[in-house]
Structure formats: C-alpha cells, structure tokens
N, C-alpha and C positions, 0 to 999 in steps of 0.2 A: 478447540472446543467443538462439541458437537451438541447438535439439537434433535429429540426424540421424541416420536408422538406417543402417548398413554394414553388409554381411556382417558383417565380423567384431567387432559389435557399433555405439555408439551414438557419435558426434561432437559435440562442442558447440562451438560458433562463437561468439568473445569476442571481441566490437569491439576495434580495434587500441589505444583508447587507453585499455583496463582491462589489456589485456595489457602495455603502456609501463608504468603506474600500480604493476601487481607484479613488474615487472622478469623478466618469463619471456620465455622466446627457444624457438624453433623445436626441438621434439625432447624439452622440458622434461619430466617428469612434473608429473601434478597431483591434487588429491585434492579431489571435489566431494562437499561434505557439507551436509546439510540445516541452514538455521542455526536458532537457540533462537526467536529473536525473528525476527520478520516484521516487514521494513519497508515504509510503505506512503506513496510520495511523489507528490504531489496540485499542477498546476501551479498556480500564482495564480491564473491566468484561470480553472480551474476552480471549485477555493475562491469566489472571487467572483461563478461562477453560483450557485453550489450555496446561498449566505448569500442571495443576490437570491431565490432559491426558495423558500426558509425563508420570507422575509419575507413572497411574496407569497400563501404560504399561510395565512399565520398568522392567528387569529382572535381579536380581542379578549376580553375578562374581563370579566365583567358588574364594575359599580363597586364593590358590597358584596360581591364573593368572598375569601373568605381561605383559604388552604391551612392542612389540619387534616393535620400530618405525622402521629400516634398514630390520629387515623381512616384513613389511609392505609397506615400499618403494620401495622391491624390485618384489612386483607383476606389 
C-alpha cells in the first residue's frame, strides 16, 4: 500500500486484490485504524539466511560449562 498527499488531504492505494478480498467497490467509504497487534511476515528464503547467519556466527561452549539460571538472575 501506499500513502499520498492531495490537496484535499491523504490517498492510500490498496492493491486490487485486498480491495477483491473486502469486497469494496469504487466510491466506498473506509475507516483506517491502527491495529493492536503488529504482524510481522518474513519470506522463507529470508528465515533461512537469517538461521544460516545464526549458525555461522555462533561460537562453541567450553565442554565443562553449565548454565547457573539463580547466578544469572541474580545480576
């Protein structure tokens, strides 16, 4: 989507096939409100750099290290 300034205020351009999807037609009224929840959609191929990233950062664990959760809670 995109958002346009006009004289007589602001335009938002909604692909034809979310406007198909809510069933509005030419001349409609509409009401754009901020939603609670933010969605946030990530394609596969990126997901799958982003894990290949992870991995190639990632730094081993000495062999005798054990995670102390109560010495770590108590920072």
């Amino acid at each position: 989507m995109k958002l346009t300034k006009t004289p007589d205020g602001y335009v938002v351009q909604v692909p034809d096939d979310v406007v198909a999807a809510l069933g509005l037609r030419d001349g409609d009224s509409v009401r754009v409100s901020r939603p609670s929840v933010v969605e946030l959609t990530v394609s596969p191929e990126d997901r799958d750099s982003a894990i290949e990233e992870m991995k190639r950062l990632a730094r081993p664990l000495p062999a005798d290290y054990k995670f102390n959760r109560e010495e770590a809670n108590s920072r």
